[in-house]
N, C-alpha and C positions, 0 to 999 in steps of 0.2 A: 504494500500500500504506500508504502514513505517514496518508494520510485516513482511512481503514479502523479502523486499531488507536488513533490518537488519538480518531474518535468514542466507538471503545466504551471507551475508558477512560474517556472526560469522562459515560459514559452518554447519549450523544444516541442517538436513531434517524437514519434517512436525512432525514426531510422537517424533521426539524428544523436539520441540514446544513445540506440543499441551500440551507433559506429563509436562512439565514446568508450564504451562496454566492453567493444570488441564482440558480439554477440550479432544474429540476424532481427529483424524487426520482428517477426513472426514470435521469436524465443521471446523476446522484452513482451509481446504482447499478453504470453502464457504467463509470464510473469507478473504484470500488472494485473490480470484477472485471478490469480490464484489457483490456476493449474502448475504450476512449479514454482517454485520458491526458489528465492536467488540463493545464489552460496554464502554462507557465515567470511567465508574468506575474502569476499569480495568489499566487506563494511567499510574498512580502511580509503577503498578505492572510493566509495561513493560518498562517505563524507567530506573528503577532496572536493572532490568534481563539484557537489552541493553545496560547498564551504560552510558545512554543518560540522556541529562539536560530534567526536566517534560516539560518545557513550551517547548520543540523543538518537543516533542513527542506530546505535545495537538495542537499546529500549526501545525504538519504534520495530524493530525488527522481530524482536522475539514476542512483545506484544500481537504483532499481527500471528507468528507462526501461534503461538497460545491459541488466539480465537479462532484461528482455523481448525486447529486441533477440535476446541470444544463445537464448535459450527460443522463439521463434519462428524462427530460421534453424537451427535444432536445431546446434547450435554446441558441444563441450564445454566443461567448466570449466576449460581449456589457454586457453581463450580469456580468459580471464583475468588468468592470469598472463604472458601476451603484451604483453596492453595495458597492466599494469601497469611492465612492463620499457619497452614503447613508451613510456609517460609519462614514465618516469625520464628518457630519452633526451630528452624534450622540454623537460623541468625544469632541465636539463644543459643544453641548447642554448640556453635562454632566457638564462641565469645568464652563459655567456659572447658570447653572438653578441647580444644585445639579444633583442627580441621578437617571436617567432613571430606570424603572422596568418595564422590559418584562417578560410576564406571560407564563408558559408551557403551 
């Protein structure tokens, strides 16, 4: 979504993107609609390009891959406030037990 609304504000089109991207228009298009997700590796590049702070662009990122997640396993918005209390508790546990390690 954060590709989306930052092209049309700078006024680009898609093949003007993608060629920035390195990428075909068609791909950016899958992307802006939420059939494929761009790559976590690519964050760096696009807060560049957008002269956006990285951590605003990795927060708008995983926020949107979140709601797809819950928008595709048709999930309420309880879901949410779940994971948010689940984080607390991780935030919590990090702070006094040292640090958590979640595995890919």
């Amino acid at each position: 979504m954060v590709i989306l609304l930052e092209r049309k504000e700078l006024g680009w089109n898609q093949t003007q993107l993608a060629f920035q991207l390195n990428i075909d228009a068609a791909k950016l298009s899958k992307i802006e609609n939420g059939i494929f997700s761009l790559q976590e590796d690519r964050l760096q590049e696009i807060s560049k390009m957008f002269e956006m702070n990285y951590d605003e662009v990795k927060d708008m990122f995983f926020a949107d891959e979140i709601a797809k997640t819950i928008y595709k396993n048709q999930c309420t918005v309880d879901t949410l406030k779940l994971a948010d209390e689940i984080l607390t508790y991780y935030i919590s546990t990090n702070a006094k037990q040292g640090q958590i390690e979640f595995k890919k």
